[in-house]
N, C-alpha and C positions, 0 to 999 in steps of 0.2 A: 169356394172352399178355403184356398187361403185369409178373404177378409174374416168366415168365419175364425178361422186359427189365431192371427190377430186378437181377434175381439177377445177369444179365451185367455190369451199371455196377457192384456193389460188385464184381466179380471184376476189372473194369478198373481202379476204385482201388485196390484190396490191389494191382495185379499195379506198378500207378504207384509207389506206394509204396514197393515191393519194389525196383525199380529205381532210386530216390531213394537208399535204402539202402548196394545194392550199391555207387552211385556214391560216395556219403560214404566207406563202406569203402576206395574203390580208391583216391580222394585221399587219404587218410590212410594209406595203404601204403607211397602215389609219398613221401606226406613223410617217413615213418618209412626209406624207403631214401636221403635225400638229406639225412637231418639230419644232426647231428655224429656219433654212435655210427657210422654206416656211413662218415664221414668219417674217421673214428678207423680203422675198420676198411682204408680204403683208404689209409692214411696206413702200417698197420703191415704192410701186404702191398706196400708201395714199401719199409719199411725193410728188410724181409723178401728180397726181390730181388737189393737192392743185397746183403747179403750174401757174406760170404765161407765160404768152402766147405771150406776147410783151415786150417789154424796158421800154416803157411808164407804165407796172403796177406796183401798189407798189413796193417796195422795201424791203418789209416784205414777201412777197413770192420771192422761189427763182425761174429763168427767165430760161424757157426752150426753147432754140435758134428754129424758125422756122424750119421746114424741105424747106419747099417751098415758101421762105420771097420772091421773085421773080416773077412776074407777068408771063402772056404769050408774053406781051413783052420786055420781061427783066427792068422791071419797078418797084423798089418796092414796094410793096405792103404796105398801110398806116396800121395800127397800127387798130383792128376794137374799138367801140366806145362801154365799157362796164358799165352797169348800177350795181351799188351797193346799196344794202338796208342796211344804217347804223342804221334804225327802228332793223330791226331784230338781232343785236348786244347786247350779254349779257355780264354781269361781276357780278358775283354770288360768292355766298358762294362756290360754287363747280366748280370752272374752270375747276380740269380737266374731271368730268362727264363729264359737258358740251363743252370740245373740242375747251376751249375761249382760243385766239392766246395771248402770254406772248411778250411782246417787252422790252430785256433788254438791257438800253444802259448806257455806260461808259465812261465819257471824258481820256482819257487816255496818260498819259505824260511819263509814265514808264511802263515796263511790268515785271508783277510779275507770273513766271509758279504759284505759289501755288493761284495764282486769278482764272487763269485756268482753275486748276484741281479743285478747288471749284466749277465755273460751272460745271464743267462737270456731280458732284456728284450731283446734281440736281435731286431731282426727279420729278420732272414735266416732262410729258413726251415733250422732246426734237422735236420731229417732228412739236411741237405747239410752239416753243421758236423761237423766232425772235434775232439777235444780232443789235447791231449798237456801233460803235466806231467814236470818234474825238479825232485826235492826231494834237499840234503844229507843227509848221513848224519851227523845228531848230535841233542841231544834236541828242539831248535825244527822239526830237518826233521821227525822223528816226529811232532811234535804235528799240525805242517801235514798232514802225510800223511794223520794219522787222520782230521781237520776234515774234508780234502779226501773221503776216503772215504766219510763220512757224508753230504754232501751230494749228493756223485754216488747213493749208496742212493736218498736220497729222491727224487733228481729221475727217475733210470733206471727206478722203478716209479711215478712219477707220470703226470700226462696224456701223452698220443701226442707231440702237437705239443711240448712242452716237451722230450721227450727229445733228445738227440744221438744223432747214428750211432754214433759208439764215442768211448772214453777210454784213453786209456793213462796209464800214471803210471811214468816211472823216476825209480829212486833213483844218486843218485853214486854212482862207484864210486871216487873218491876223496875224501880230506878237505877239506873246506872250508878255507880259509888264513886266517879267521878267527874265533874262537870267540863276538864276540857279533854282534849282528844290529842294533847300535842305529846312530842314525844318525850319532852323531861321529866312531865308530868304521868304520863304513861308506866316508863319505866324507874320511876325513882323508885328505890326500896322499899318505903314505908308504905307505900302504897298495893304490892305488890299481893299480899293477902289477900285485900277487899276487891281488887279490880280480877284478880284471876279466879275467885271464886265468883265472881258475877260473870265471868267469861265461861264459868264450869256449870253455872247454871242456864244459861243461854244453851252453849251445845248441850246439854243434856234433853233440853224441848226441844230442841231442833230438828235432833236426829229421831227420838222417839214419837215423833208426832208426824215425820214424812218416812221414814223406815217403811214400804210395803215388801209385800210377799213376793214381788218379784225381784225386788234388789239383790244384784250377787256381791257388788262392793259399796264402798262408802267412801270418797276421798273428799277430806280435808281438804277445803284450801282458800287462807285466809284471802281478802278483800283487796288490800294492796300485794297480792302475788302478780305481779306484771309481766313475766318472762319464762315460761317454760316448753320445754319440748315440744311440739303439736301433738307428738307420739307418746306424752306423758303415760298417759291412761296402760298404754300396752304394757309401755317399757318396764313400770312400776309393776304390774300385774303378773308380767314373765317371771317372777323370779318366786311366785309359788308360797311369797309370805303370806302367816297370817295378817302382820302388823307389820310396814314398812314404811320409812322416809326419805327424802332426798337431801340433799343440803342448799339450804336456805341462806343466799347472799344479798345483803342490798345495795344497790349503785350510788354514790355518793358523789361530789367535789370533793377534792382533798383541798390540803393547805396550800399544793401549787394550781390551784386554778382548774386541776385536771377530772375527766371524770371515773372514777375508778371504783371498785369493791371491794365489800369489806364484808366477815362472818354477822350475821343477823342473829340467825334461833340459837342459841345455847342452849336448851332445851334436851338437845341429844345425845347423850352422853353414856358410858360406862362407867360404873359403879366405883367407887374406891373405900381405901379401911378407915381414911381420914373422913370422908360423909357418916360412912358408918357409928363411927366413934364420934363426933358430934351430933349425929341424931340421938345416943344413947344417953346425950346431957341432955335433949329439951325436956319443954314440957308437952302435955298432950295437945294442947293448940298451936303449938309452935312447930315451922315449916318449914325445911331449908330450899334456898333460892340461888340460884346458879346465874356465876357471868358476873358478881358484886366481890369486892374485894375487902368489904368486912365479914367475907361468912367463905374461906378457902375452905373447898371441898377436897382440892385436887383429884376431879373427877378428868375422864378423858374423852375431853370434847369433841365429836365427831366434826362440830367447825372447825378444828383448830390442824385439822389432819388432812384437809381438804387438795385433792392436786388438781393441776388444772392442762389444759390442754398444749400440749408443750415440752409437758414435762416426762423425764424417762419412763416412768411407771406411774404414768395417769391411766385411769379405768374407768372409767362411766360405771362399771361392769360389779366394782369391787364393793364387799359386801359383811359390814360388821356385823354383831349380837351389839341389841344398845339395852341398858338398862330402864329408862326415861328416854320417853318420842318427845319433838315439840309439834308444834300442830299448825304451822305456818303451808306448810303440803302434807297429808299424812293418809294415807292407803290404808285401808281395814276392810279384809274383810264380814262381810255382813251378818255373820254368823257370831262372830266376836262380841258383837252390838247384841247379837239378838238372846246371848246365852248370859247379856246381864253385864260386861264391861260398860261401864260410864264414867265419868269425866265428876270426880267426885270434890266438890265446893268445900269439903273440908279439909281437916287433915287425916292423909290415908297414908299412915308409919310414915306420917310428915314430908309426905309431899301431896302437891294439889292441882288439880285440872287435869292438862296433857298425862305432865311427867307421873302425878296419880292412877293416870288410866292405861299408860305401861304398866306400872305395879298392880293394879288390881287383873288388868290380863293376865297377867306373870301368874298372878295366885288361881286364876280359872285356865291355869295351864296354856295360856296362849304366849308364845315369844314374841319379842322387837328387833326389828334389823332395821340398818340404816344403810345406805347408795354415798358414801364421803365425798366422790367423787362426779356425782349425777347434781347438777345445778341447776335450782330454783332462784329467780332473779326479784326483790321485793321492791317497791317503789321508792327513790327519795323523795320522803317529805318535803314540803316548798318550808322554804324559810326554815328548815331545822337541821340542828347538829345533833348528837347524838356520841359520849363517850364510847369507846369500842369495849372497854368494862363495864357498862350499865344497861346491857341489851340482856333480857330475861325474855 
């Protein structure tokens, strides 16, 4: 009797045992389904979803090739006819609660890796970011293009969460008006007409040709932007404009050797009586341009008012009415775009591009606010100066 008793306790341990086991096993399952790999995995069956189903959908979702684009009589099949509710589109203080599509696009003549890897650092989640690029058609667009290409390769096959929803990339389909890309030449005056209305014609394909039905914003943001927030996207979005900008600095060498910053976009500004009253002398093609010192507007440059961290009454936070955005970072939402504001190549009550596409929202009742104090950091050029009055 005892050996039996024996025999039953080691058959109680082994069966304990057993069950200790099993239970190790089934925690370590729960964690293998909750770690990152099945986060990866539910990350690429949300991208998967969002997809688009034909050629013809946007361009802001990316395009999952039919399995069976072929009829039964080898015919193909038409593209089906899908209804979108642009009623039920938000653009909230909270995009990414509410899972609202980001459409970032960048006219792009140069590629800069540290623009990049600036996106990259983003934290908006990535599966809801949209890209779009337009690049010239001459040898510096090429090279951008290529640049650009290669690094969408690597990042499009890299980790889940790092990816974008999709990318597009158009090329001009006209010439650029001017052949180099430096920056005297850029910004010299005389040039300022032809190169900004070829810049107003670019973002006007840009936007209207990747704009889908799911975008709830649109930010701007030029090619050599190198330096901003990771929390750009939110920060910009919290504050419930229709049309909003940051302030746009670029890092430079000064005269001592050192490396420091200086205002970039003039662009941003509030209105005054002296613009006023010299627009009242031009003529109809004639355009007034900001930041040159044969054309004083005495407007009130949103760079010139900038404070910085340190200072008694700096605000990331603080928050002007601007007359003219410039468009080096520039927040819209998508509804702005969609009820007809563009970026118009000519003279619009003589001004043009950006600062045109403040006024022409102003007139379909949309406002501009600017962030004086919220800094966007722009690349220095190699090898170039640049006067601190000749930045447009």
């Amino acid at each position: 009797m005892a050996y039996f008793d024996m025999r039953q306790s080691r058959s109680t341990s082994r069966t304990q045992i057993l069950a200790i086991l099993l239970f190790v096993v089934f925690i370590y399952f729960i964690y293998e389904i909750n770690s990152s790999p099945s986060a990866s995995s539910d990350l690429r069956q949300r991208k998967s979803d969002a997809a688009a189903d034909n050629p013809l959908s946007p361009p802001t979702s990316a395009f999952r090739k039919q399995q069976n684009a072929l009829g039964s009589h080898g015919v193909r099949r038409p593209p089906p006819v899908v209804h979108y509710q642009l009623n039920n589109l938000t653009a909230t203080v909270f995009p990414e609660k509410n899972n609202e599509k980001v459409l970032i696009l960048t006219p792009l003549a140069r590629f800069y890796p540290e623009y990049w890897n600036n996106l990259l650092a983003l934290t908006y989640p990535h599966e809801h970011i949209s890209l779009g690029f337009v690049t010239p058609k001459n040898k510096e667009g090429n090279a951008a293009t290529a640049a650009l290409q290669e690094a969408i390769k690597i990042t499009q096959s890299g980790p889940e969460e790092q990816r974008f929803q999709s990318i597009t990339i158009l090329r001009q389909d006209f010439d650029p008006p001017l052949i180099s890309q430096e920056e005297k030449e850029r910004h010299a005056m005389a040039n300022q007409k032809a190169r900004r209305s070829t810049m107003a014609l670019a973002r006007n394909s840009l936007v209207f040709t990747t704009i889908g039905p799911h975008t709830s914003w649109v930010l701007w943001l030029d090619g050599d932007i190198i330096e901003t927030p990771p929390t750009l996207i939110q920060d910009l979005a919290s504050h419930d404009k229709d049309i909003i900008v940051p302030n746009c600095f670029q890092r430079y060498i000064n005269d001592n050797g050192k490396s420091d910053i200086r205002p970039y976009d003039f662009n941003s500004w509030r209105d005054s009586s002296a613009a006023q009253e010299l627009a009242a002398t031009m003529g109809p093609d004639e355009i007034l341009l900001e930041g040159y010192a044969e054309m004083p507007t005495y407007r009130l440059l949103m760079a010139k008012i900038a404070k910085f961290a340190g200072d008694a009454d700096y605000d990331p936070k603080r928050i002007m009415p601007l007359d003219g955005v410039g468009g080096t970072a520039l927040m819209v939402k998508a509804h702005v775009h969609r009820d007809g504001a563009m970026f118009p190549p000519f003279p619009f009550y003589h001004l043009i591009e950006t600062e045109g596409f403040a006024k022409m929202a102003r007139r379909l009742n949309y406002e501009s606010f600017g962030l004086p104090d919220y800094l966007v950091r722009s690349s220095p050029h190699k090898n170039e100066r640049i006067l601190a009055n000749a930045v447009g």
